[in-house]
TIMI-2910 file (N, C-alpha, C, CB; in pm, 1 decimal, decimal comma, always signed):
<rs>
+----------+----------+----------+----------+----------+----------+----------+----------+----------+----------+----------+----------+------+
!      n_x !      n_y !      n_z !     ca_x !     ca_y !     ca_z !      c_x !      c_y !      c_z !     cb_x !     cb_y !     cb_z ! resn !
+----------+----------+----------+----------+----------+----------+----------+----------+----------+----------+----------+----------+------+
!  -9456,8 !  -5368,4 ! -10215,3 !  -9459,1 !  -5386,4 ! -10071,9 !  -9357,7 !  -5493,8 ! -10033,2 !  -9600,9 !  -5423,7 ! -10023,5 !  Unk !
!  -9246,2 !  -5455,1 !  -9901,7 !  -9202,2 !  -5562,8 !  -9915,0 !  -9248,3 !  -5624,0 !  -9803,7 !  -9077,6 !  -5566,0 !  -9938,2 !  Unk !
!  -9181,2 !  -5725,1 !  -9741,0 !  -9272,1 !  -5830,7 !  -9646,5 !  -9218,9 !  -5928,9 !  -9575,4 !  -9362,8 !  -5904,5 !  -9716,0 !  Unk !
!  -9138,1 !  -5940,8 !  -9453,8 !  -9054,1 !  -5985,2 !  -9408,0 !  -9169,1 !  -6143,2 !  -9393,0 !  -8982,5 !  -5886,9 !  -9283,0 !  Unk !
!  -9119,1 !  -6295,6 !  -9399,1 !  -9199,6 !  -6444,5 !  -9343,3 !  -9147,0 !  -6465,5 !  -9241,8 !  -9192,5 !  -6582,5 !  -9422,1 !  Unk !
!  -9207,1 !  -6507,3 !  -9129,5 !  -9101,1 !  -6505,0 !  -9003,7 !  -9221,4 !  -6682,2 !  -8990,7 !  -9106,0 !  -6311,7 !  -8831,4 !  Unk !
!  -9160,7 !  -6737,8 !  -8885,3 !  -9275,3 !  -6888,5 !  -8852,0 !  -9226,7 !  -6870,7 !  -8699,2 !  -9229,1 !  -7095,3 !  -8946,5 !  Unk !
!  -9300,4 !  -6888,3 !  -8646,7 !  -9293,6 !  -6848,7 !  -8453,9 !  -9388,2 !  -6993,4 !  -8362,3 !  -9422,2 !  -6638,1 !  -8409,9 !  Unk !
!  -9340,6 !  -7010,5 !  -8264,8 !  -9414,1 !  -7078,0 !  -8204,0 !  -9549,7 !  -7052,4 !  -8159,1 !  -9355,9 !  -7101,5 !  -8129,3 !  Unk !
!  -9589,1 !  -7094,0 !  -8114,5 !  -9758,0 !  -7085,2 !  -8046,7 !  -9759,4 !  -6983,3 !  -7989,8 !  -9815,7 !  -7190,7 !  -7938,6 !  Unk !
!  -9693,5 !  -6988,1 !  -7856,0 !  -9728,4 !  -6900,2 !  -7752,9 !  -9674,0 !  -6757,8 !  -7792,6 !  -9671,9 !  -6951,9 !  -7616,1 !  Unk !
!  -9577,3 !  -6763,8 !  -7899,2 !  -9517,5 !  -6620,0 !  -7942,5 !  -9641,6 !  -6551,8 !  -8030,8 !  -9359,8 !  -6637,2 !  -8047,0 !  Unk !
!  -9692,8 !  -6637,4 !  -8121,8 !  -9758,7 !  -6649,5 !  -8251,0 !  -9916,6 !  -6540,5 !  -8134,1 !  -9784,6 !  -6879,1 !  -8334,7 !  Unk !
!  -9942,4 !  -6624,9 !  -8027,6 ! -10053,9 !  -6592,9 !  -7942,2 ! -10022,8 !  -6417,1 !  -7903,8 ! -10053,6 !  -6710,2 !  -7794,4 !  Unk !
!  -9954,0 !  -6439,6 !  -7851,7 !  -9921,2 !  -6314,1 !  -7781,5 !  -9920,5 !  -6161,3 !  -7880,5 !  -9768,1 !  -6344,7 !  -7716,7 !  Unk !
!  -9836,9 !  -6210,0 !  -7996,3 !  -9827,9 !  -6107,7 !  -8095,8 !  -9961,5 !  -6088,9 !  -8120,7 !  -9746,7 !  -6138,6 !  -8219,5 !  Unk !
! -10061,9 !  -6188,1 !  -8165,2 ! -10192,9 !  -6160,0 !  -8197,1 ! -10253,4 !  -6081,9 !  -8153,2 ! -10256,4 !  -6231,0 !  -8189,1 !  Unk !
! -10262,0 !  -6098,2 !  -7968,3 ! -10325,0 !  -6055,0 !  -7866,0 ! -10251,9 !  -5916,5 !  -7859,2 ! -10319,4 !  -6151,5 !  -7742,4 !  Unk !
! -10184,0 !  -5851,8 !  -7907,1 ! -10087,8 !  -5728,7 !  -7889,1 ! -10048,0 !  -5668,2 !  -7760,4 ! -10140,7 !  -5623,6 !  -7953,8 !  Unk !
!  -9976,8 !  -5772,8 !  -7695,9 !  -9942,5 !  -5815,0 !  -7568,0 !  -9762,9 !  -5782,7 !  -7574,0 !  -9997,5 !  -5991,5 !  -7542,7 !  Unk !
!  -9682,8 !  -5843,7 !  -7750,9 !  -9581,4 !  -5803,9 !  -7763,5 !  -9585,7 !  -5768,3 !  -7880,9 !  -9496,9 !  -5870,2 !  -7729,3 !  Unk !
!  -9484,6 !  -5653,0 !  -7853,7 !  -9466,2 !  -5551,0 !  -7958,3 !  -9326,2 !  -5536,1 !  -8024,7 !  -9501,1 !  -5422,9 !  -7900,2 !  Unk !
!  -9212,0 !  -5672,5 !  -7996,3 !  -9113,8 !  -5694,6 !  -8043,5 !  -9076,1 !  -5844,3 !  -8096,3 !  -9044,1 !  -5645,9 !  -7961,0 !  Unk !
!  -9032,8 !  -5844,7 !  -8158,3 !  -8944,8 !  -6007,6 !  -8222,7 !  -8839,3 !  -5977,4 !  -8224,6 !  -8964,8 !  -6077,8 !  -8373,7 !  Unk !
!  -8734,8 !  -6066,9 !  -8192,1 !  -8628,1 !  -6093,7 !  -8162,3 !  -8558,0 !  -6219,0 !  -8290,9 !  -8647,3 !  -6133,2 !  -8008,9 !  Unk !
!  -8431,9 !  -6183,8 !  -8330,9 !  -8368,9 !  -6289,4 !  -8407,6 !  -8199,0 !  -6268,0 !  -8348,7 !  -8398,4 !  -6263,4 !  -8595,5 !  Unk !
!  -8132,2 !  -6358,8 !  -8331,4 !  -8012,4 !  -6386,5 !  -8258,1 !  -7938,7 !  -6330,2 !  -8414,4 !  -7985,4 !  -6573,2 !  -8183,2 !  Unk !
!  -7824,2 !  -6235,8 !  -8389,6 !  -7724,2 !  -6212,2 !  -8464,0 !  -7666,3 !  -6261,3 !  -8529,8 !  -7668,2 !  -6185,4 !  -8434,1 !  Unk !
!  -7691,0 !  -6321,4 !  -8650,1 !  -7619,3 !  -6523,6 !  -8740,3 !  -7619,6 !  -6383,5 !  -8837,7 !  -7766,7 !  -6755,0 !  -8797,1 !  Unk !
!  -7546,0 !  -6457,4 !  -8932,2 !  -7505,5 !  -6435,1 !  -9059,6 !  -7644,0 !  -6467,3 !  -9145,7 !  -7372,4 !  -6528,3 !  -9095,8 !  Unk !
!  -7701,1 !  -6556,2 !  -9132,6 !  -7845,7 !  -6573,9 !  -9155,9 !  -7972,0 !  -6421,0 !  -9141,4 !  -7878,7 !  -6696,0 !  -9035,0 !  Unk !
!  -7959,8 !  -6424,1 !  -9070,8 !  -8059,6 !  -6335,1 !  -9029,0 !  -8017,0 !  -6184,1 !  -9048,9 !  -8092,3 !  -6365,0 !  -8884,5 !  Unk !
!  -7877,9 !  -6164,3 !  -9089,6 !  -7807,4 !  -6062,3 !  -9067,3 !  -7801,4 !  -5997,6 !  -9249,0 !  -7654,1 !  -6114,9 !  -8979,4 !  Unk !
!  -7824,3 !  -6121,3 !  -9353,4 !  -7862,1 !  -6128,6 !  -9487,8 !  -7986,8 !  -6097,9 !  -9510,0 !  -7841,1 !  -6242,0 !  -9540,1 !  Unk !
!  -8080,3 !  -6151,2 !  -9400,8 !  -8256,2 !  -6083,8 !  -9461,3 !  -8294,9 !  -5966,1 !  -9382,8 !  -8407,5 !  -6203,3 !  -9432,6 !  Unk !
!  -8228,4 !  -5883,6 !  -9244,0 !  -8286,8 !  -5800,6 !  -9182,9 !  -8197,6 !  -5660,9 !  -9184,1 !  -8317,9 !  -5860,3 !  -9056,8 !  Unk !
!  -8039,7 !  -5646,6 !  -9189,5 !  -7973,1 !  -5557,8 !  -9218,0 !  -7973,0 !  -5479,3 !  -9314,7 !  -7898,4 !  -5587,4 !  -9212,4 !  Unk !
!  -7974,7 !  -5349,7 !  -9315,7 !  -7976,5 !  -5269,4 !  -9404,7 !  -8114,9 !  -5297,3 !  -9509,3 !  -7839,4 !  -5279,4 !  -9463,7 !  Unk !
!  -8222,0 !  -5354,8 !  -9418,8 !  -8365,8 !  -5352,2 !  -9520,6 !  -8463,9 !  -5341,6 !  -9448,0 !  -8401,9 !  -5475,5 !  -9610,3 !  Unk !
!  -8562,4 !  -5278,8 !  -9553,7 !  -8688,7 !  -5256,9 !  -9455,2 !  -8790,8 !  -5304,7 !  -9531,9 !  -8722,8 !  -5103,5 !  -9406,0 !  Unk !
!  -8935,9 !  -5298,9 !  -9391,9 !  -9015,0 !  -5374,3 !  -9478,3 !  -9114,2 !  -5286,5 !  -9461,8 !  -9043,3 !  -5522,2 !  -9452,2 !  Unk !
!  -9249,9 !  -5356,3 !  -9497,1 !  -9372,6 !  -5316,8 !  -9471,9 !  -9470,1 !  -5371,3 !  -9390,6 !  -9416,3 !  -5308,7 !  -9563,0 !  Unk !
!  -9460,9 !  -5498,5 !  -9388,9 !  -9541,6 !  -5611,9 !  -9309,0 !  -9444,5 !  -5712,5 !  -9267,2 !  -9659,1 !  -5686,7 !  -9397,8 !  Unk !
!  -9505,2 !  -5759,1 !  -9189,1 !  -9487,6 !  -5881,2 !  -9127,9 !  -9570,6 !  -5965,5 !  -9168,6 !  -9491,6 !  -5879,4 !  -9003,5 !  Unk !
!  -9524,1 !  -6120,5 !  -9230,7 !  -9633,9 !  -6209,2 !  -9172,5 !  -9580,6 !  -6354,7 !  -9137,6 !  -9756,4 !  -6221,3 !  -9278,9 !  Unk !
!  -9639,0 !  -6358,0 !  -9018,6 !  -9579,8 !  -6459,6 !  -8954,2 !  -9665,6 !  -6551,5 !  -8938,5 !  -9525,0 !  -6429,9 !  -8843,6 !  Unk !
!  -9650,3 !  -6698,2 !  -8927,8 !  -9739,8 !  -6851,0 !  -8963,2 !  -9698,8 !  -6947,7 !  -8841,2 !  -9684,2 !  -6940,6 !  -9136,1 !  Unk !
!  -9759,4 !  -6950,0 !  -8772,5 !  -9752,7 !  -7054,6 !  -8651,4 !  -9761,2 !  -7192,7 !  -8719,4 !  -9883,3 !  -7036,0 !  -8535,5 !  Unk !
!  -9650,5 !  -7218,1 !  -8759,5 !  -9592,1 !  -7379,0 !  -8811,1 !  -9586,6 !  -7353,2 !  -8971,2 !  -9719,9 !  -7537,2 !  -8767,8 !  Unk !
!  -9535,6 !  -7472,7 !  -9005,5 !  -9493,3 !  -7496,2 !  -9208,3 !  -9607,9 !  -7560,4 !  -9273,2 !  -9340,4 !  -7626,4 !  -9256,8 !  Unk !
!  -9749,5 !  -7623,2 !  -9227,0 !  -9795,3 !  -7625,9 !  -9257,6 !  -9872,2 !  -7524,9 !  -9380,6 !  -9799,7 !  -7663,0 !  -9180,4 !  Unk !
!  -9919,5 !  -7567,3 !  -9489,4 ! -10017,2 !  -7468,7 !  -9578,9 ! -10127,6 !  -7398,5 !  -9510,7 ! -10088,9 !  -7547,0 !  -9690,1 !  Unk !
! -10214,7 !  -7486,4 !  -9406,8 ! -10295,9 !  -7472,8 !  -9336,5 ! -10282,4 !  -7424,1 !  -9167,5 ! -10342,6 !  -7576,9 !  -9363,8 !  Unk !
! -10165,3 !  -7367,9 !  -9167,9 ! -10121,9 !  -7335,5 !  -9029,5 ! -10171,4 !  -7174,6 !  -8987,2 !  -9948,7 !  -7353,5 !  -9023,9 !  Unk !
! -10181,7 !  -7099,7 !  -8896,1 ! -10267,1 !  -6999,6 !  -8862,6 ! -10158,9 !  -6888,9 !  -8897,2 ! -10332,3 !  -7006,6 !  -8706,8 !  Unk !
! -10236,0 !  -6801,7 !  -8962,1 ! -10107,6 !  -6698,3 !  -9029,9 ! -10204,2 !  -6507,7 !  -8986,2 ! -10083,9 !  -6748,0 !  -9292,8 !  Unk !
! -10097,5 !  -6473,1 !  -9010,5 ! -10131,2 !  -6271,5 !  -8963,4 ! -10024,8 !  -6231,9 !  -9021,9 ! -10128,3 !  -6196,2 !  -8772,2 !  Unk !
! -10064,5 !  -6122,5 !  -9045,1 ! -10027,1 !  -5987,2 !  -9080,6 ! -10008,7 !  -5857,8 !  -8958,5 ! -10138,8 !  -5949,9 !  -9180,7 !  Unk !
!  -9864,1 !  -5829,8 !  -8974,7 !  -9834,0 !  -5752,4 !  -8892,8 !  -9771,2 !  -5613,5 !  -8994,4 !  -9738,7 !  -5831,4 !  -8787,3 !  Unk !
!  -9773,5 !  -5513,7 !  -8927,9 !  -9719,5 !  -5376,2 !  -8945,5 !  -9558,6 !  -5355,9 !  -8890,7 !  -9821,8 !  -5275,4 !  -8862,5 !  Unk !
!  -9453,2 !  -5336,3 !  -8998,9 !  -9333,4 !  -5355,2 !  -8922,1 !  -9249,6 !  -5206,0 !  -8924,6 !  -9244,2 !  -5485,9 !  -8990,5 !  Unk !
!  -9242,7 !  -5198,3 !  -8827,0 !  -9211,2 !  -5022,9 !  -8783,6 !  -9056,9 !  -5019,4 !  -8791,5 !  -9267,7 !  -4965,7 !  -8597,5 !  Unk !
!  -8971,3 !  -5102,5 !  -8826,1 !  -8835,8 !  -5120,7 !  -8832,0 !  -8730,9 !  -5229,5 !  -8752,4 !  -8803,5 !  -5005,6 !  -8803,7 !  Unk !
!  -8637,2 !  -5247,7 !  -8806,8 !  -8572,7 !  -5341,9 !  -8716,7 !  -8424,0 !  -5262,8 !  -8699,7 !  -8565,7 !  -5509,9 !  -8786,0 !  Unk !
!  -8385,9 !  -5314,9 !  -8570,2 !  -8268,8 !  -5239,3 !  -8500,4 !  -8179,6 !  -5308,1 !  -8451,0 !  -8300,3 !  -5161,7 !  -8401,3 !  Unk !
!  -8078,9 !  -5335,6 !  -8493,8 !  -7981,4 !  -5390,2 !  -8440,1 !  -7945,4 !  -5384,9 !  -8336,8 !  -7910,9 !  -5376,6 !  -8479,9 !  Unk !
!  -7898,7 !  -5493,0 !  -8218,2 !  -7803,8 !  -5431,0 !  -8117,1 !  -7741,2 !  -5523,4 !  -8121,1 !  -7836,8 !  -5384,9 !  -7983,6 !  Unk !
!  -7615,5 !  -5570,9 !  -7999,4 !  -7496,9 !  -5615,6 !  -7971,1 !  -7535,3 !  -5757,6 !  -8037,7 !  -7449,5 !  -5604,0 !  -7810,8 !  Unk !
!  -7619,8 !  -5816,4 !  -7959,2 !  -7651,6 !  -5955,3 !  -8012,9 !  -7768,0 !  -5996,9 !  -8090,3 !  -7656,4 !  -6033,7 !  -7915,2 !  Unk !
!  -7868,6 !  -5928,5 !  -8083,8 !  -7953,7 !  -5962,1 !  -8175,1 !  -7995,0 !  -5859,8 !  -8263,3 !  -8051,3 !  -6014,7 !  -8120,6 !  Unk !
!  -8136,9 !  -5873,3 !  -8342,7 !  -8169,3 !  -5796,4 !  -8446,3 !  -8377,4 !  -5782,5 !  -8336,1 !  -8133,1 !  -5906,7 !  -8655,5 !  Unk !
!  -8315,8 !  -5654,9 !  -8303,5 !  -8491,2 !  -5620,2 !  -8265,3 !  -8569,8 !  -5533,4 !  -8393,8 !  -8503,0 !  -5498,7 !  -8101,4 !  Unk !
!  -8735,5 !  -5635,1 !  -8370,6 !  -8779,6 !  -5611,1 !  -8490,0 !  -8951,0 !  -5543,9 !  -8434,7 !  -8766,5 !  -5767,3 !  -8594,5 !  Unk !
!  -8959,6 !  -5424,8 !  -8447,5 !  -9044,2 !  -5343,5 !  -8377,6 !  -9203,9 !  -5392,1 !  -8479,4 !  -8977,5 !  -5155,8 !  -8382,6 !  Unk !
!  -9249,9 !  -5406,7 !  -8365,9 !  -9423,5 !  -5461,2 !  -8471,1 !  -9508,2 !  -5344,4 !  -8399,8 !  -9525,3 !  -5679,4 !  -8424,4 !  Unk !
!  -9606,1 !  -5320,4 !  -8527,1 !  -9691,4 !  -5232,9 !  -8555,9 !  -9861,8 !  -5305,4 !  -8537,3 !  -9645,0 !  -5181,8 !  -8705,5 !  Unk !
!  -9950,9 !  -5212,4 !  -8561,6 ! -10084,1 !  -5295,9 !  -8548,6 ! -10060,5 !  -5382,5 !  -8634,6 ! -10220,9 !  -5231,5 !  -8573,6 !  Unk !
! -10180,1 !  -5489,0 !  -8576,8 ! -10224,8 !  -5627,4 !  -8606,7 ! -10301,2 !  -5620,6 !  -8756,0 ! -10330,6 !  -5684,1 !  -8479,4 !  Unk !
! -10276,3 !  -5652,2 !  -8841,0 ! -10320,6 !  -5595,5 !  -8958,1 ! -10425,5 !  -5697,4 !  -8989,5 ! -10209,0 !  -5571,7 !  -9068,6 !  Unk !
! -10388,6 !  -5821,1 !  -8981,5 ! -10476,7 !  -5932,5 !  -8996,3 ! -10452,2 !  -6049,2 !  -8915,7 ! -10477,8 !  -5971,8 !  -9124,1 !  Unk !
! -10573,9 !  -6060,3 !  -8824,4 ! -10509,6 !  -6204,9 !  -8747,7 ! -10593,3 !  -6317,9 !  -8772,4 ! -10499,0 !  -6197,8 !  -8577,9 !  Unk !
! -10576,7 !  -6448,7 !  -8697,4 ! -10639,9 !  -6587,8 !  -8724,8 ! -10742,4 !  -6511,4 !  -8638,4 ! -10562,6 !  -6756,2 !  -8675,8 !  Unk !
! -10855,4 !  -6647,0 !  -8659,9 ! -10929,6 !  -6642,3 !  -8618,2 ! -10947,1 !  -6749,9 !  -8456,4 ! -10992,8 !  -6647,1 !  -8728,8 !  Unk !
! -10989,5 !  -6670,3 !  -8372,3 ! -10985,3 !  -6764,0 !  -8212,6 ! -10887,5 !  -6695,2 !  -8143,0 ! -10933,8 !  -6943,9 !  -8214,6 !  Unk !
! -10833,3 !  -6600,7 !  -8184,7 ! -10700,0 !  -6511,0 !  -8115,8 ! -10779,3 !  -6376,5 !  -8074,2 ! -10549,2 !  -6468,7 !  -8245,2 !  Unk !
! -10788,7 !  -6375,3 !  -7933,8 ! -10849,5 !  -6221,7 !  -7931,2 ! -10764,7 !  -6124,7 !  -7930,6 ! -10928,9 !  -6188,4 !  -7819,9 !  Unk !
! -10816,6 !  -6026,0 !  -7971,1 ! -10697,7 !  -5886,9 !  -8015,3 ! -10728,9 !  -5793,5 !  -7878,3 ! -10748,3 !  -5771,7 !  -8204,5 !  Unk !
! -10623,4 !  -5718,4 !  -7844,4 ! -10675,7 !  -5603,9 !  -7682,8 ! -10645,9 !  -5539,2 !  -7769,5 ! -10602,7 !  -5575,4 !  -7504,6 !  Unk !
+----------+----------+----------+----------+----------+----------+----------+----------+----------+----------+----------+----------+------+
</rs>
């Protein structure tokens, strides 16, 4: 399985939970252009901060798509979320 780590702020981290958004966004760098081009994954999981103990989920990743400037990264159901995050 592979498994893209992404770390997001709060209110992004919230929203994805709540399945409110159904995209992530990464700006076009040479960075990002080495872990998301020409690969695919299976999950997502993304960690609201670097902490060990920071609130983490599991997402479903339906593909990522390039355009002009960034890299759109299509999310799938909520596979596993924190707890205190309500899911719609």
């Amino acid at each position: 399985m592979r498994i893209l780590h992404l770390t997001l702020k709060k209110e992004y981290f919230d929203l994805i939970a709540s399945g409110e958004k159904t995209e992530e966004y990464r700006e076009r760098k040479p960075y990002w252009m080495s872990r998301l081009l020409g690969r695919t994954y299976d999950e997502i999981h993304f960690r609201n901060g670097y902490r060990p103990d920071s609130p983490f989920m599991r997402v479903e990743c339906k593909g990522i798509i390039p355009s002009q400037s960034h890299y759109v990264i299509k999310l799938g159901k909520v596979l596993e979320s924190p707890s205190g995050v309500e899911e719609k």
